[in-house]
N, C-alpha and C positions, 0 to 999 in steps of 0.2 A: 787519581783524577785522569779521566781521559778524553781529551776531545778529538771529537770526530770532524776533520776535515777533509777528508779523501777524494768527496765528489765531482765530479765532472760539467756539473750547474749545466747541462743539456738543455733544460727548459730556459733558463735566461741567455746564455748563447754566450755569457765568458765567464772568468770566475768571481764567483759571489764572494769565495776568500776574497779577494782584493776590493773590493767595495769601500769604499771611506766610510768610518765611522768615527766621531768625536775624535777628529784629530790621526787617526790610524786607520787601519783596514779591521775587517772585521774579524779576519784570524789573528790579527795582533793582539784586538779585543779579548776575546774567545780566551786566548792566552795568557793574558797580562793578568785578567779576573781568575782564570783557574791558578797561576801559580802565586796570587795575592792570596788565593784565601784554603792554600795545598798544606797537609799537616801529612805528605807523603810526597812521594813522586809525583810528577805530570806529563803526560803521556800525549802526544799530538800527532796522528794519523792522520798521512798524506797518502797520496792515491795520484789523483789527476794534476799534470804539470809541478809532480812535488820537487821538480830541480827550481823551478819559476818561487814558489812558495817556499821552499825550506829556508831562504832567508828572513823572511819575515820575522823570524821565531831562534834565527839563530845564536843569539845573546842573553836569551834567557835560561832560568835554569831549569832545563826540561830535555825529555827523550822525544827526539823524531824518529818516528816508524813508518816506513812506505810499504804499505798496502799493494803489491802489486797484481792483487786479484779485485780492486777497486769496484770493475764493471760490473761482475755479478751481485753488486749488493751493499748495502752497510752494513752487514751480518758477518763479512769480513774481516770490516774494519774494526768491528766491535771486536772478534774476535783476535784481530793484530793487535788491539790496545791491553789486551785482557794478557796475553798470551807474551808480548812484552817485559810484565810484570813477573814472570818467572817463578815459579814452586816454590823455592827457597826463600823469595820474599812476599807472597801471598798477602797483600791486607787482608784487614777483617771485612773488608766493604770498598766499594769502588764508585767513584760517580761519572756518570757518564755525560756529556753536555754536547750540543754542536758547535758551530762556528756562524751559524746563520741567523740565531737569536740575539740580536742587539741591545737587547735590553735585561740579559743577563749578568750580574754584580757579585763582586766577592763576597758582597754582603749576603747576596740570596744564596749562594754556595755553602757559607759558615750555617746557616739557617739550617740547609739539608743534613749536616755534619752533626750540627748540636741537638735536633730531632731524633737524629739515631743513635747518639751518646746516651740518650734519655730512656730509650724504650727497646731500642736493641731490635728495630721492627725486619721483615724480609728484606722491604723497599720505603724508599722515603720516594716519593715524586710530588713533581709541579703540578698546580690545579687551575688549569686555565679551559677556557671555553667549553665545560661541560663536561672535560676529561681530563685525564693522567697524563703528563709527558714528561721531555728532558727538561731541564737537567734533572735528573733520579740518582739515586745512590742505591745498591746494589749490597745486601747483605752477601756475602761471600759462600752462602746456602745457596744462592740464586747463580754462580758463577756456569756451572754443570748447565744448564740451560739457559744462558747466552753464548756456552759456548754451540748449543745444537741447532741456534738460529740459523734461517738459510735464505740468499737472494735478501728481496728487502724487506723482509722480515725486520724489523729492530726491537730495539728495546719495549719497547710500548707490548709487545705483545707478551713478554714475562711481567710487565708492570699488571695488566691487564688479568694476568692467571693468576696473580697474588694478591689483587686493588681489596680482597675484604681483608689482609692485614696489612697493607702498608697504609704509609701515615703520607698524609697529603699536605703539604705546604703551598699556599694561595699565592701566585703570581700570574696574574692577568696577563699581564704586559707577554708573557711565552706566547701568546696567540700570535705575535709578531714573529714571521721570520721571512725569509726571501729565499723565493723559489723562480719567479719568474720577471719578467720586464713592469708587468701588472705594481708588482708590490714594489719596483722600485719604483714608480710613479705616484703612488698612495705615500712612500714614505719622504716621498721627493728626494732620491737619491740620484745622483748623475754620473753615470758610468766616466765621466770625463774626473772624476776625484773630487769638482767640487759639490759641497753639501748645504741646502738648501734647510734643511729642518729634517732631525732625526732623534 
């Protein structure tokens, strides 16, 4: 499991990590669900302010990896979380998730996990607004090209080369994530930590 938190939140203008959500921030979240519902390592890729961030996550039980090539991309970070994981311990599969979907659950993780137990497909992805996205899981066929991602390129575009065999699991709610001041106003979040409805 590897979550991608590395970014820089440029468009919102501080870090989207730290945003409140139910009680935590949203890297705690991001975290708490991937190593609830991890039948392996979990892997959390920092990047921007990861000395500010690395506590967040520092009591649980997972790897932090700082991305120090962050700015050109999350093809990077993909590939720090991937490249973490080491030869010698190779899964058969990898899921990949951000930190800025809030409304991702260990529950809908295990979903991804037991879809690919079942059929053995390239990719398992999310099926929200029309299209493919995170969180995905990552047949280890597929690892060779994410690792050849570049800039911001991510995941989506190997989910995309592969979408007539992987197998799609329905979760709307992925439409949600936060990129700019906009969507913290829709989700009524307030950069001051308190939370209004989310």
């Amino acid at each position: 499991m590897i979550v991608l938190a590395a970014g820089g939140s440029t468009r919102l203008g501080h870090p989207k990590q730290l945003l409140p959500h139910l009680g935590r921030t949203l890297l705690r979240h991001a975290a708490d669900v991937a190593v609830q519902a991890a039948t392996g390592p979990v892997v959390v890729v920092l990047g921007a302010q990861a000395d500010l961030l690395r506590g967040q996550v520092s009591r649980l039980m997972l790897e932090v990896i700082v991305n120090r090539d962050w700015r050109t991309g999350i093809a990077t970070s993909i590939q720090a979380g991937l490249g973490s994981l080491g030869r010698d311990r190779e899964p058969d599969a990898v899921i990949l998730m951000t930190c800025d979907q809030p409304h991702v659950s260990a529950e809908l993780l295990r979903r991804l996990v037991d879809r690919y137990a079942d059929a053995r497909p390239p990719a398992v992805a999310c099926a929200y607004a029309g299209t493919l996205g995170t969180p995905a899981l990552f047949d280890r066929s597929l690892f060779g090209e994410l690792f050849l991602l570049t800039g911001d390129n991510g995941a989506k575009k190997v989910i995309e080369k592969h979408k007539s065999g992987a197998i799609r699991v329905t979760f709307e709610e992925g439409v949600v994530d936060i990129d700019t001041p906009e969507d913290l106003r829709k989700l009524g979040i307030r950069r001051s930590g308190a939370r209004e409805r989310l």
